[in-house]
N, CA, C and O of each residue as an XYZ file, in Angstrom:
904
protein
N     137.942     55.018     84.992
C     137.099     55.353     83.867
C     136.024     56.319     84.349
O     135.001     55.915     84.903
N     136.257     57.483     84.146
C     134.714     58.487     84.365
C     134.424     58.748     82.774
O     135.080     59.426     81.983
N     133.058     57.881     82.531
C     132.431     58.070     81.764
C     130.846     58.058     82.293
O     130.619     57.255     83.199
N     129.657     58.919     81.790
C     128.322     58.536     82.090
C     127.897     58.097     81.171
O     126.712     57.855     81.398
N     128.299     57.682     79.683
C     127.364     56.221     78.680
C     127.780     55.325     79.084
O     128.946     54.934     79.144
N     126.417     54.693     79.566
C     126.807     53.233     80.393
C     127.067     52.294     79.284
O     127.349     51.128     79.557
N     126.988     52.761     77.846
C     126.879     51.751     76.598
C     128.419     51.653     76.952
O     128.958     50.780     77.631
N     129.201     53.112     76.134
C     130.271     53.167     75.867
C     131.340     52.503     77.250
O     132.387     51.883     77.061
N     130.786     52.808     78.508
C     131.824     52.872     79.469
C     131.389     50.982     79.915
O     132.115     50.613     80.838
N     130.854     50.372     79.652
C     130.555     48.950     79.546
C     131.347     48.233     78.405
O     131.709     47.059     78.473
N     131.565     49.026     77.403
C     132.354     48.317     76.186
C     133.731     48.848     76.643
O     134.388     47.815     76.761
N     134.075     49.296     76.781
C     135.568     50.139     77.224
C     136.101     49.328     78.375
O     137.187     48.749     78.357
N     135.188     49.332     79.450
C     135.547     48.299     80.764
C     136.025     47.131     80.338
O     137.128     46.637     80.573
N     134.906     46.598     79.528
C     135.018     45.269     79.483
C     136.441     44.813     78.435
O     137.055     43.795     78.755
N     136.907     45.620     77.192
C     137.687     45.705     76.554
C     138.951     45.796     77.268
O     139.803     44.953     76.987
N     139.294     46.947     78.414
C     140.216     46.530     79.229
C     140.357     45.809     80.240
O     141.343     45.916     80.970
N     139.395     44.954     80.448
C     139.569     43.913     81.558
C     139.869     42.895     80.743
O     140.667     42.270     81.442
N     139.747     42.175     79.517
C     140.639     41.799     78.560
C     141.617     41.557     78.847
O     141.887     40.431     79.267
N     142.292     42.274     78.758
C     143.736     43.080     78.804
C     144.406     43.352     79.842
O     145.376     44.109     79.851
N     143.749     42.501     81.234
C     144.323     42.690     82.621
C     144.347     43.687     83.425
O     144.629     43.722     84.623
N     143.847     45.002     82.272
C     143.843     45.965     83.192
C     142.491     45.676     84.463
O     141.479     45.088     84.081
N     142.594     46.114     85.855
C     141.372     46.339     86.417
C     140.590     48.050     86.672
O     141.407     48.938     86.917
N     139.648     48.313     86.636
C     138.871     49.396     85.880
C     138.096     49.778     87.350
O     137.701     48.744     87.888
N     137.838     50.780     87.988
C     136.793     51.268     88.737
C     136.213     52.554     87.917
O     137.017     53.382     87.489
N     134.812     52.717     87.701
C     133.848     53.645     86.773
C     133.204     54.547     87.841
O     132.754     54.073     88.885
N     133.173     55.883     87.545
C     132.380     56.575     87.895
C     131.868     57.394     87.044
O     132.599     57.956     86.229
N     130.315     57.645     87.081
C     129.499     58.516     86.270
C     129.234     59.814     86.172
O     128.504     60.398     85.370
N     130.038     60.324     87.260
C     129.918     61.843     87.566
C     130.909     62.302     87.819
O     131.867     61.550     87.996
N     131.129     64.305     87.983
C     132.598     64.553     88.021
C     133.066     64.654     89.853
O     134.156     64.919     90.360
N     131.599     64.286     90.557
C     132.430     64.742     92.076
C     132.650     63.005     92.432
O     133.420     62.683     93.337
N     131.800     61.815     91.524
C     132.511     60.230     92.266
C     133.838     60.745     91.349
O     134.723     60.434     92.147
N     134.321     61.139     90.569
C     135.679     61.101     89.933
C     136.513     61.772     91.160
O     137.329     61.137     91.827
N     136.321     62.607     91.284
C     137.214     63.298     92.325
C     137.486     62.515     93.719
O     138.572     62.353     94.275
N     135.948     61.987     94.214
C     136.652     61.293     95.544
C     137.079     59.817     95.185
O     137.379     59.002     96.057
N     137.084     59.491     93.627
C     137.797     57.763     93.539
C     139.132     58.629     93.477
O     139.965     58.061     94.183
N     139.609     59.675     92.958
C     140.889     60.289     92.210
C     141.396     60.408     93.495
O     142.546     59.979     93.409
N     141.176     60.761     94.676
C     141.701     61.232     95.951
C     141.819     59.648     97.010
O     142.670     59.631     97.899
N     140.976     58.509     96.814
C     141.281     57.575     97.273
C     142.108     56.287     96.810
O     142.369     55.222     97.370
N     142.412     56.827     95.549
C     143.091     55.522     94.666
C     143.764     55.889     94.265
O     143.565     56.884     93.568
N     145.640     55.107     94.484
C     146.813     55.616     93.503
C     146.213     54.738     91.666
O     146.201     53.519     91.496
N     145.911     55.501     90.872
C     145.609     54.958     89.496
C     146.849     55.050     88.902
O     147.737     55.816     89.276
N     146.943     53.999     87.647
C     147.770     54.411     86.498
C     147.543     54.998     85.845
O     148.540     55.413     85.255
N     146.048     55.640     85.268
C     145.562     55.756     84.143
C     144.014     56.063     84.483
O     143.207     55.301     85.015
N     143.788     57.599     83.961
C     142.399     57.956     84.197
C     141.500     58.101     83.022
O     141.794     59.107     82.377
N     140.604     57.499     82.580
C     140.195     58.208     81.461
C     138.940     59.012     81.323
O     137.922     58.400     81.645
N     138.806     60.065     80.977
C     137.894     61.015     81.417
C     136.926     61.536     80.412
O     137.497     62.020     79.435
N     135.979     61.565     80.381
C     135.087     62.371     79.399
C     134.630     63.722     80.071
O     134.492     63.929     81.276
N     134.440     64.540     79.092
C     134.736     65.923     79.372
C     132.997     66.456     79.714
O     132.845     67.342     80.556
N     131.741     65.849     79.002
C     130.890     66.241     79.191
C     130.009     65.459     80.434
O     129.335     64.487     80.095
N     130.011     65.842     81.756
C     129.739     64.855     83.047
C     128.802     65.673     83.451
O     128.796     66.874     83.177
N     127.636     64.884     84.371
C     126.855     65.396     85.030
C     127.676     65.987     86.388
O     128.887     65.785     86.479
N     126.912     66.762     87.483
C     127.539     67.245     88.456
C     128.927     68.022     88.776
O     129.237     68.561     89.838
N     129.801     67.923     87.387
C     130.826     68.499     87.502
C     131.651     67.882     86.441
O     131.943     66.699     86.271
N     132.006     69.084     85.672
C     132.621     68.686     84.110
C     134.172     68.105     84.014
O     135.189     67.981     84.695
N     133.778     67.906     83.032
C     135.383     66.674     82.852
C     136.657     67.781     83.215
O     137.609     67.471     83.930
N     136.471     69.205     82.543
C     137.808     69.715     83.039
C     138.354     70.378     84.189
O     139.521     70.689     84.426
N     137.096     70.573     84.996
C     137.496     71.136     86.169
C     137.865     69.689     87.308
O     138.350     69.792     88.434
N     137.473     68.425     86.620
C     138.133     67.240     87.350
C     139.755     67.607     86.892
O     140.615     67.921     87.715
N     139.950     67.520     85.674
C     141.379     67.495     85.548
C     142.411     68.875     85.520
O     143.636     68.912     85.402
N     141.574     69.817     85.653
C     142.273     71.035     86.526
C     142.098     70.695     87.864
O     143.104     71.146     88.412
N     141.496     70.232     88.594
C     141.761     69.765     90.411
C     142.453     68.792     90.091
O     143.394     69.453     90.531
N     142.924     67.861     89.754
C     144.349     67.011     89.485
C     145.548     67.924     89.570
O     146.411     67.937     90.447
N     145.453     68.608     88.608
C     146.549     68.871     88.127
C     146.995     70.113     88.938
O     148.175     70.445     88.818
N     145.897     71.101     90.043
C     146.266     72.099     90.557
C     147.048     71.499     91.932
O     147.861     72.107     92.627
N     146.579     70.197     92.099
C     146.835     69.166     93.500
C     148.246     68.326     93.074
O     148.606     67.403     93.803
N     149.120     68.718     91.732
C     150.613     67.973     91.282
C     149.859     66.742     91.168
O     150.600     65.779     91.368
N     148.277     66.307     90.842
C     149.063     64.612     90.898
C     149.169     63.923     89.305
O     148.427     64.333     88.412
N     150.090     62.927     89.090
C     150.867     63.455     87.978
C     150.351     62.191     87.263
O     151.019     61.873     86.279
N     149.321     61.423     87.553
C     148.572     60.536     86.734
C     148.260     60.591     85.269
O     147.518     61.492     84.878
N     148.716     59.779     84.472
C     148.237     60.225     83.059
C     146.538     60.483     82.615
O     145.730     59.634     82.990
N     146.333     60.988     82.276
C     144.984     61.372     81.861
C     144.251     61.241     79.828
O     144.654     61.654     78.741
N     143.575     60.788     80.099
C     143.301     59.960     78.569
C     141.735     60.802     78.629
O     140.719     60.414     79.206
N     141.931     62.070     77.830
C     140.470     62.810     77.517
C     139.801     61.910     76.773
O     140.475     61.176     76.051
N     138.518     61.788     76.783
C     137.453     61.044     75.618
C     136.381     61.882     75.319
O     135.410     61.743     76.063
N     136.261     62.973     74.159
C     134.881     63.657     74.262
C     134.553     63.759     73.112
O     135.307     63.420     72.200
N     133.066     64.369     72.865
C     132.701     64.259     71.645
C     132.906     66.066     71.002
O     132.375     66.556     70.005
N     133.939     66.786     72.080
C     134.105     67.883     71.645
C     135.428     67.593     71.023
O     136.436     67.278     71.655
N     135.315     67.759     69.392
C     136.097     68.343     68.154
C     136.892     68.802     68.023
O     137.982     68.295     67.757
N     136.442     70.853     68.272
C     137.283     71.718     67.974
C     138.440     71.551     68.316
O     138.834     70.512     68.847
N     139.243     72.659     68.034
C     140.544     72.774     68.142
C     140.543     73.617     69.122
O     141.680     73.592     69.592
N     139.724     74.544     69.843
C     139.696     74.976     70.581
C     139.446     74.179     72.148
O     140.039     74.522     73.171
N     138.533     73.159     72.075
C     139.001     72.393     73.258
C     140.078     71.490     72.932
O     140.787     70.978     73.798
N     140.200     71.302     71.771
C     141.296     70.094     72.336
C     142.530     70.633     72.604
O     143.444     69.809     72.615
N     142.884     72.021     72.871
C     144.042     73.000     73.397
C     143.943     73.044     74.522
O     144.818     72.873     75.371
N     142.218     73.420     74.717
C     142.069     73.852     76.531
C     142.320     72.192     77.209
O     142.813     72.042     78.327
N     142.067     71.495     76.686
C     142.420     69.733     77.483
C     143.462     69.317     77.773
O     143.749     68.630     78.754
N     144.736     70.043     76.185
C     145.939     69.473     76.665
C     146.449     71.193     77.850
O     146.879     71.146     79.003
N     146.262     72.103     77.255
C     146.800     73.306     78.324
C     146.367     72.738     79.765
O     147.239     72.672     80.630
N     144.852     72.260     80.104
C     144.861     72.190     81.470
C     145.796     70.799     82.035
O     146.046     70.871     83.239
N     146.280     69.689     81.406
C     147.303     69.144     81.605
C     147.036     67.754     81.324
O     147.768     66.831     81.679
N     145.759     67.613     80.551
C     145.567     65.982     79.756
C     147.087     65.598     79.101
O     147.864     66.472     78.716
N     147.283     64.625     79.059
C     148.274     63.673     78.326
C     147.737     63.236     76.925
O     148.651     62.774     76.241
N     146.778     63.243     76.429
C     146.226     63.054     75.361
C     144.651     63.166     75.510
O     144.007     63.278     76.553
N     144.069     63.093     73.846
C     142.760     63.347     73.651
C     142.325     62.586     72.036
O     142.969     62.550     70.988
N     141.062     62.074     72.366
C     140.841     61.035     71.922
C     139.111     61.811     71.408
O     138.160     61.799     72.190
N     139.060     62.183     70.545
C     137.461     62.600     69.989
C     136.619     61.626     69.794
O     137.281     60.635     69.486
N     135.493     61.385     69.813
C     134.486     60.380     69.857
C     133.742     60.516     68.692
O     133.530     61.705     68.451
N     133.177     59.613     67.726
C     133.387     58.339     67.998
C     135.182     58.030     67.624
O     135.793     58.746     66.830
N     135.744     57.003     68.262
C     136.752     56.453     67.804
C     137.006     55.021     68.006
O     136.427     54.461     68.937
N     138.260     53.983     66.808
C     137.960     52.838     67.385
C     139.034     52.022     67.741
O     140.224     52.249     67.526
N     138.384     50.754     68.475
C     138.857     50.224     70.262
C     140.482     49.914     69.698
O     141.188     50.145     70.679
N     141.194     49.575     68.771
C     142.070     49.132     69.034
C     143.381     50.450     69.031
O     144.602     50.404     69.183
N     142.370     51.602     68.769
C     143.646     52.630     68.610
C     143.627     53.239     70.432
O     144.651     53.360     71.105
N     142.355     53.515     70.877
C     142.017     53.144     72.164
C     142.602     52.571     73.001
O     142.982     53.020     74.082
N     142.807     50.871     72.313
C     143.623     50.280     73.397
C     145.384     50.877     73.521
O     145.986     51.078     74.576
N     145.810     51.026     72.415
C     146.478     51.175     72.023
C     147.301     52.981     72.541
O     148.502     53.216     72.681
N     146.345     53.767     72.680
C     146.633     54.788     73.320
C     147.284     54.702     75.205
O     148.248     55.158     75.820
N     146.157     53.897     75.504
C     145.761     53.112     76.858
C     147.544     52.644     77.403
O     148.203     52.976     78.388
N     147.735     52.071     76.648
C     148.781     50.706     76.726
C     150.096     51.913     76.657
O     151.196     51.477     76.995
N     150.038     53.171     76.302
C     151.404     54.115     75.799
C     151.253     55.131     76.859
O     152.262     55.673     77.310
N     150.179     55.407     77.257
C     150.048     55.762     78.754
C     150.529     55.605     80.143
O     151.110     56.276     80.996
N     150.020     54.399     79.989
C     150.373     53.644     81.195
C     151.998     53.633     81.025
O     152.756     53.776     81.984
N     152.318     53.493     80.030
C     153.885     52.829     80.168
C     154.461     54.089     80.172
O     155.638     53.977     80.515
N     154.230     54.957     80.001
C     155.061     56.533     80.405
C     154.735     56.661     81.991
O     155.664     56.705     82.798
N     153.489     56.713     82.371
C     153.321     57.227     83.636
C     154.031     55.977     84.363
O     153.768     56.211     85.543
N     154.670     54.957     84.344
C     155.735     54.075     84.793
C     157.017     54.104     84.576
O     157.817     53.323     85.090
N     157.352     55.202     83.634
C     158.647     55.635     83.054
C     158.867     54.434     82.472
O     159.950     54.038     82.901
N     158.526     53.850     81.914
C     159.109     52.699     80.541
C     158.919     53.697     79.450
O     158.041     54.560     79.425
N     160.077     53.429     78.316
C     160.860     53.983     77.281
C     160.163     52.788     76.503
O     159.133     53.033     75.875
N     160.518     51.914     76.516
C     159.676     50.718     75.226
C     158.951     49.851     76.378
O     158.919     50.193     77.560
N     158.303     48.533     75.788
C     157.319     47.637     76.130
C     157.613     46.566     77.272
O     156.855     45.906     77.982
N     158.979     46.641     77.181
C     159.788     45.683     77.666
C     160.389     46.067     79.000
O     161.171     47.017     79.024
N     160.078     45.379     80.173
C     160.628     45.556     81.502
C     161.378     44.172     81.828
O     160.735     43.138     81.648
N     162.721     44.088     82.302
C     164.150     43.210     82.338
C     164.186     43.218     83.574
O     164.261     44.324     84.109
N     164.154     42.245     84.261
C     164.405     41.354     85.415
C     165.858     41.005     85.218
O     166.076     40.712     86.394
N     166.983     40.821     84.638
C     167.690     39.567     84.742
C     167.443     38.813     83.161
O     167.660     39.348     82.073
N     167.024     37.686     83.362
C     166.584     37.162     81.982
C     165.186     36.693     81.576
O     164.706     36.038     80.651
N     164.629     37.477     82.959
C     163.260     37.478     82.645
C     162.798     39.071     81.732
O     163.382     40.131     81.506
N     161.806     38.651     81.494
C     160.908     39.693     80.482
C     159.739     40.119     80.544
O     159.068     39.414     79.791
N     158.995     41.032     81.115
C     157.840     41.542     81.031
C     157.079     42.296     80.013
O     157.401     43.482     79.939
N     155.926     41.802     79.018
C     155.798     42.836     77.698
C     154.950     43.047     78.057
O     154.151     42.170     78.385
N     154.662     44.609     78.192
C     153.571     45.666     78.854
C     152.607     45.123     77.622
O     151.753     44.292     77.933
N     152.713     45.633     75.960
C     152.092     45.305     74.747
C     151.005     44.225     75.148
O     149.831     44.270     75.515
N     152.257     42.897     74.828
C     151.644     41.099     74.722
C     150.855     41.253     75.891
O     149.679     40.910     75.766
N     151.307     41.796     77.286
C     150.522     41.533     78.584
C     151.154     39.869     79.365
O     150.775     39.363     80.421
N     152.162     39.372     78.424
C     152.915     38.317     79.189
C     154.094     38.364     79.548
O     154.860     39.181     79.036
N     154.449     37.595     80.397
C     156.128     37.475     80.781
C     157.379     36.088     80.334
O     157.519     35.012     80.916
N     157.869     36.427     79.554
C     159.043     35.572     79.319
C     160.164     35.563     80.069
O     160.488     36.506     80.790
N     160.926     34.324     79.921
C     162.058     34.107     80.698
C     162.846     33.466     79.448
O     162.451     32.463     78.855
N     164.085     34.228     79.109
C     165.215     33.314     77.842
C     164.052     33.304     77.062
O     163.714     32.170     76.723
N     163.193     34.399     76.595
C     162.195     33.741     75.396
C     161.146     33.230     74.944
O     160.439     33.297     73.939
N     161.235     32.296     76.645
C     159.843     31.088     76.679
C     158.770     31.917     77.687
O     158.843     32.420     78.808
N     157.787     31.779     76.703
C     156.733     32.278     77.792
C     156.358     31.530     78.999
O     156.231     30.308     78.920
N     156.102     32.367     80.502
C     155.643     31.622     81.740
C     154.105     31.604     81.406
O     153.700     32.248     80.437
N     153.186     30.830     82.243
C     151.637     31.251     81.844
C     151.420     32.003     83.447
O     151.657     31.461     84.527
N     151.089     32.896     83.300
C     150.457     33.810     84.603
C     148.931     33.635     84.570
O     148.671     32.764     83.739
N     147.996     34.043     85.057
C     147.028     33.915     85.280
C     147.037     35.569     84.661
O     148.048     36.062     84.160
N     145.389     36.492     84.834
C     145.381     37.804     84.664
C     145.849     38.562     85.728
O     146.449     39.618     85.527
N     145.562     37.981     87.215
C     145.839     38.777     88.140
C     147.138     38.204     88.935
O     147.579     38.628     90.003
N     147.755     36.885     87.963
C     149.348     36.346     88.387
C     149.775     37.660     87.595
O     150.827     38.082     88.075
N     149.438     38.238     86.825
C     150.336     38.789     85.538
C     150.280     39.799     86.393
O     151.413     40.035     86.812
N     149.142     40.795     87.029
C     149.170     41.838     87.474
C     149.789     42.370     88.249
O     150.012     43.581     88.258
N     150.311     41.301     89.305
C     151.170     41.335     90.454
C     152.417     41.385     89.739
O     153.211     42.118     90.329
N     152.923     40.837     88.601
C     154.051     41.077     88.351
C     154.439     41.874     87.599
O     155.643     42.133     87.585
N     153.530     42.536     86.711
C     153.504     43.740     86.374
C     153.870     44.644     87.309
O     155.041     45.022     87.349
N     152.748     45.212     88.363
C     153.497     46.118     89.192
C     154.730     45.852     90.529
O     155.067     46.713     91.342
N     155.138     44.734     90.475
C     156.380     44.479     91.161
C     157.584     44.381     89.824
O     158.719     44.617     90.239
N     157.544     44.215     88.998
C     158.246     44.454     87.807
C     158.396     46.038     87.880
O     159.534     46.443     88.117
N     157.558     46.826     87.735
C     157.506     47.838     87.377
C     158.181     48.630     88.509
O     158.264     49.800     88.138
N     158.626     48.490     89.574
C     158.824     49.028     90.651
C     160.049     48.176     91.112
O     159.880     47.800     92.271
N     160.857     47.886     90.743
C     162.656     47.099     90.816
C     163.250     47.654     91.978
O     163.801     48.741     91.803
N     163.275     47.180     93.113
C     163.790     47.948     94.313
C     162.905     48.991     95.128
O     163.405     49.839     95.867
N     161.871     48.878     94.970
C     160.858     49.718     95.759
C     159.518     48.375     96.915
O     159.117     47.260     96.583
N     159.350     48.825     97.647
C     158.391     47.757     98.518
C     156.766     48.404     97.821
O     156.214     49.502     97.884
N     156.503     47.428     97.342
C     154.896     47.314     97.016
C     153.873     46.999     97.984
O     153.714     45.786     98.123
N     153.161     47.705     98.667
C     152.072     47.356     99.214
C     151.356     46.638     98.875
O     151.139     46.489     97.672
N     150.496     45.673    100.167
C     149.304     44.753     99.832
C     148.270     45.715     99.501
O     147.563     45.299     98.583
N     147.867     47.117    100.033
C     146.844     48.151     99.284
C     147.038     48.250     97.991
O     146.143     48.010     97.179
N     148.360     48.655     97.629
C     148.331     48.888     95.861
C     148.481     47.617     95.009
O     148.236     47.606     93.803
N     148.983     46.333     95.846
C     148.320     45.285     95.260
C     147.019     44.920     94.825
O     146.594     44.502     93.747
N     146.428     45.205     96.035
C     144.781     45.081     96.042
C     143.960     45.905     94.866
O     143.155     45.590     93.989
N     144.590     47.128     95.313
C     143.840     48.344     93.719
C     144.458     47.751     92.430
O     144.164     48.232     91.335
N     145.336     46.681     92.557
C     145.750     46.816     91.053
C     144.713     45.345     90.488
O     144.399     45.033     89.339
N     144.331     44.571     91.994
C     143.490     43.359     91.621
C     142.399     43.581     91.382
O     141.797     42.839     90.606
N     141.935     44.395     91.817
C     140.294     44.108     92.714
C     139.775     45.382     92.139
O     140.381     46.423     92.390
N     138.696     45.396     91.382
C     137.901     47.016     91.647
C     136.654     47.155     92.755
O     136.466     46.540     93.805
N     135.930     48.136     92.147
C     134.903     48.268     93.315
C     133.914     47.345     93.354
O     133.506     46.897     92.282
N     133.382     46.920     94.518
C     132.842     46.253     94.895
C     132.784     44.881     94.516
O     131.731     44.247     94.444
N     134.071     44.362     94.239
C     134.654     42.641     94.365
C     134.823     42.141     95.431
O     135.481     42.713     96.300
N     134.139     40.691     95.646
C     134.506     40.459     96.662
C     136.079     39.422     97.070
O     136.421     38.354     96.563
N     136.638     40.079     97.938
C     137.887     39.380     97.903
C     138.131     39.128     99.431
O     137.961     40.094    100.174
N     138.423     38.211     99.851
C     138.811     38.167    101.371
C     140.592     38.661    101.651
O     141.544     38.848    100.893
N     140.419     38.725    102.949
C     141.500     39.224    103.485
C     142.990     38.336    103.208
O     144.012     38.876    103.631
N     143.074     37.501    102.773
C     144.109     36.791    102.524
C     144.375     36.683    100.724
O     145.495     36.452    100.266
N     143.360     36.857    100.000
C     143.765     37.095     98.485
C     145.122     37.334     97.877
O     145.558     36.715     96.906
N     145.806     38.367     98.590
C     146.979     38.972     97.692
C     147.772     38.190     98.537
O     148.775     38.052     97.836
N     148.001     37.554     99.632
C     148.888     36.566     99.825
C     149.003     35.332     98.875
O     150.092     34.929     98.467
N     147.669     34.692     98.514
C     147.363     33.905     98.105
C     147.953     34.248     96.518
O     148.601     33.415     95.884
N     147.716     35.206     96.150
C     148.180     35.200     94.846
C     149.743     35.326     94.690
O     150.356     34.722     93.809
N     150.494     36.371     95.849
C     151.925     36.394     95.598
C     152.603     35.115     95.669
O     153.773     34.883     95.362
N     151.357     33.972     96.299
C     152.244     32.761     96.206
C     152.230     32.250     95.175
O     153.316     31.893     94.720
N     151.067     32.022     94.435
C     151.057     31.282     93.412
C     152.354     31.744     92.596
O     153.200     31.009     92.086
N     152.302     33.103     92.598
C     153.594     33.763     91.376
C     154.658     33.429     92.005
O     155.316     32.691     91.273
N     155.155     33.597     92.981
C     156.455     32.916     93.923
C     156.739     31.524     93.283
O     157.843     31.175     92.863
N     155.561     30.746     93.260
C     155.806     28.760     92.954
C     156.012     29.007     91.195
O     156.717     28.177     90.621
N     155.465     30.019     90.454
C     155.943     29.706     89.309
C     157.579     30.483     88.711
O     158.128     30.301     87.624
N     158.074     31.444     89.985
C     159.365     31.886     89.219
C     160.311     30.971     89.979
O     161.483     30.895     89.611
N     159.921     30.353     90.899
C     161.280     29.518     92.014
C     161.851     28.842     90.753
O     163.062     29.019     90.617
N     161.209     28.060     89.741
C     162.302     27.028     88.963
C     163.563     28.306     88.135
O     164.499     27.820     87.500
N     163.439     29.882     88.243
C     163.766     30.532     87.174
C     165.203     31.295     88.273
O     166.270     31.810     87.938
N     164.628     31.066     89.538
C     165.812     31.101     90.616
C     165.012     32.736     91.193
O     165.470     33.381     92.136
N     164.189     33.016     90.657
C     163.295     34.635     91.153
C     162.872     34.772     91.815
O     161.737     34.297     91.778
N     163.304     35.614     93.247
C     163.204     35.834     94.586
C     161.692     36.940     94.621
O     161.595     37.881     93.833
N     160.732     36.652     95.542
C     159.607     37.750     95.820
C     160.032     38.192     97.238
O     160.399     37.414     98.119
N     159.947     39.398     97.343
C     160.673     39.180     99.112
C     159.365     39.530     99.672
O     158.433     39.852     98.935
N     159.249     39.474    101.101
C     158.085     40.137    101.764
C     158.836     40.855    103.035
O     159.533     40.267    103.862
N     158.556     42.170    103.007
C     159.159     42.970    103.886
C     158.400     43.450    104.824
O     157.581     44.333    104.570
N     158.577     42.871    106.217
C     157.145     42.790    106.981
C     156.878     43.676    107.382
O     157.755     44.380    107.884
N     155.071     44.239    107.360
C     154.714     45.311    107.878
C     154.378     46.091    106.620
O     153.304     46.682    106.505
N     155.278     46.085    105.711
C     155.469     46.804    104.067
C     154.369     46.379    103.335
O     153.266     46.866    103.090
N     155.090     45.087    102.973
C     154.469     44.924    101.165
C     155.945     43.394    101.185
O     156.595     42.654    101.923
N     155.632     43.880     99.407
C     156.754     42.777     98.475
C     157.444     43.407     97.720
O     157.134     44.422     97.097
N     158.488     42.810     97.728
C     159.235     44.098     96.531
C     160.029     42.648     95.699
O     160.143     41.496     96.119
N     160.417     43.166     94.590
C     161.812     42.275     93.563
C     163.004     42.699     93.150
O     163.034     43.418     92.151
N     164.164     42.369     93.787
C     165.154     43.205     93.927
C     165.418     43.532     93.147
O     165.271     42.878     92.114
N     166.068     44.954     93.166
C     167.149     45.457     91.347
C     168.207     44.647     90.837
O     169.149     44.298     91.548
N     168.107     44.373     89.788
C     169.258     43.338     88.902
C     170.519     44.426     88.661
O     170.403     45.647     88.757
N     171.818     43.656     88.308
C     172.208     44.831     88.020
C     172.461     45.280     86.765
O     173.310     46.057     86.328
N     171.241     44.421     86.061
C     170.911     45.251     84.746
C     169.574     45.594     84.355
O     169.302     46.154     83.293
N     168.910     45.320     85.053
C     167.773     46.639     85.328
C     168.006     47.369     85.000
O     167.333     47.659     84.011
N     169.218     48.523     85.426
C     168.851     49.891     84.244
C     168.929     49.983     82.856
O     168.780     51.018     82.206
N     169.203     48.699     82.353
C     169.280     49.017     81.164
C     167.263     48.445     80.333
O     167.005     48.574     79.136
N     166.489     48.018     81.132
C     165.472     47.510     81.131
C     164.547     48.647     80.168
O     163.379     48.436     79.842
N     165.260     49.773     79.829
C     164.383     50.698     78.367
C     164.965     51.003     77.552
O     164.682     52.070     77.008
N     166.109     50.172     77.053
C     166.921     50.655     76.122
C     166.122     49.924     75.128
O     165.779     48.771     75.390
N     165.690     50.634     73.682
C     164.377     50.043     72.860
C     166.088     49.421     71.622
O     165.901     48.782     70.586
C-alpha cells in the first residue's frame, strides 16, 4: 500500500487485513521503491500524488525493471488524460477517489487472482477447494476452519501446485513490517495446516534447504476451468 492519508491508508489496511490479506504501507515514492525492490508482492496499490517521488515514476521504475506485479492506481486525478497516462505507463487498473470499499475490495481480490494466473476463484487440489472470493478452503464441499494465517499458507502453496515455496515468501505473505515473529513461526504454522489436512489424506512436503511445496494433482490443470 503506498498511500500518504494516514486516514484513508488506515481504513484500506485495516479492511484488507480482514480479508487475510497482509499489507506493508509506505508514505512516500522512494519507501515504495525500496519495499518494491525488497519484497516479492502480489499486489501494489499506489496513489499517484506522493511526497518525495510521484506515484508514476514509481510505476514507470516497475515496469522499466519487467516486474510484472499487478498495480491498483488510487488517485484523486479524474481526467481522462491521466487515467491513459496510468494505464499506458503499465497500471493494471485505476480506481478515482473518492470510491467505495467493497468495489475496492473487490477490484483487490481480481488482481491478485490474475497476477496468480487464476481464470475464476477457485483453486483444485484433488477434492480439495480453495476460494480466493470466500477466503476459505473446502474439501467435497465441507468447509475446513483455517485460521487467517492457516489460510494464508495455503493460499500460497495452493497457488503454486508443484513449485517449492520458501520460508521468506512464507514469512512476507504472514508477517508485515515490523511484527514480531520468532524464528520458528512458519514452521509452527505449516504444522498446524499439515494436522488439519492429514484426515483429507493432503501431503505438505518440506524440501530441505528450500521451502514446502503441494504436489500437482493430476487434475490441477483443470483448477480454472470457470
Amino acid at each position: 500500500m503506498v498511500e500518504d492519508d494516514a486516514v484513508l491508508a488506515a481504513a484500506l489496511t485495516r479492511a484488507l487485513i480482514q480479508s487475510a490479506y497482509t499489507v506493508d504501507l509506505a508514505e512516500n515514492g522512494h519507501d515504495a521503491n525500496r519495499a518494491i525492490d525488497a519484497v516479492e508482492y502480489d499486489l501494489v496499490v499506489l496513489d499517484l500524488a506522493l511526497p518525495k517521488l510521484d506515484g508514476l515514476a514509481v510505476l514507470g521504475r516497475m515496469r522499466d525493471r519487467r516486474l510484472r506485479v499487478p498495480v491498483l492506481v488510487l488517485s484523486a486525478r479524474d481526467s481522462l488524460e491521466d487515467r491513459v497516462k496510468g494505464l499506458d505507463l503499465g497500471a493494471d487498473d485505476y480506481m478515482t477517489k473518492p470510491f467505495d470499499l467493497p468495489e475496492f475490495e473487490a477490484r483487490v481480490r481480481a488482481l491478485v487472482r490474475r497476477g496468480q494466473q487464476h481464470a475464476s476463484n477457485l483453486v483444485r487440489h484433488g477434492r480439495l477447494q480453495l476460494d480466493l472470493e470466500a477466503r476459505r478452503v473446502f474439501h467435497d464441499g465441507r468447509p475446513i476452519d483455517f485460521s487467517v494465517r492457516e489460510y494464508a499458507v495455503m493460499e500460497i502453496l495452493m497457488s503454486r501446485q508443484g513449485r517449492v515455496v520458501t520460508k521468506e515468501q512464507i514469512f512476507d505473505r504472514l508477517f508485515g513490517w515490523g511484527e514480531d515473529a520468532g524464528t520458528n513461526a512458519i514452521e509452527v504454522c505449516v504444522h498446524r495446516v499439515r494436522k488439519k489436512l492429514e484426515p483429507y489424506g493432503i501431503e505438505i512436503r518440506t524440501v530441505r534447504g528450500m521451502g514446502y511445496l503441494i504436489e500437482k494433482t493430476s487434475d490441477a490443470g483443470s483448477q480454472d476451468a470457470a
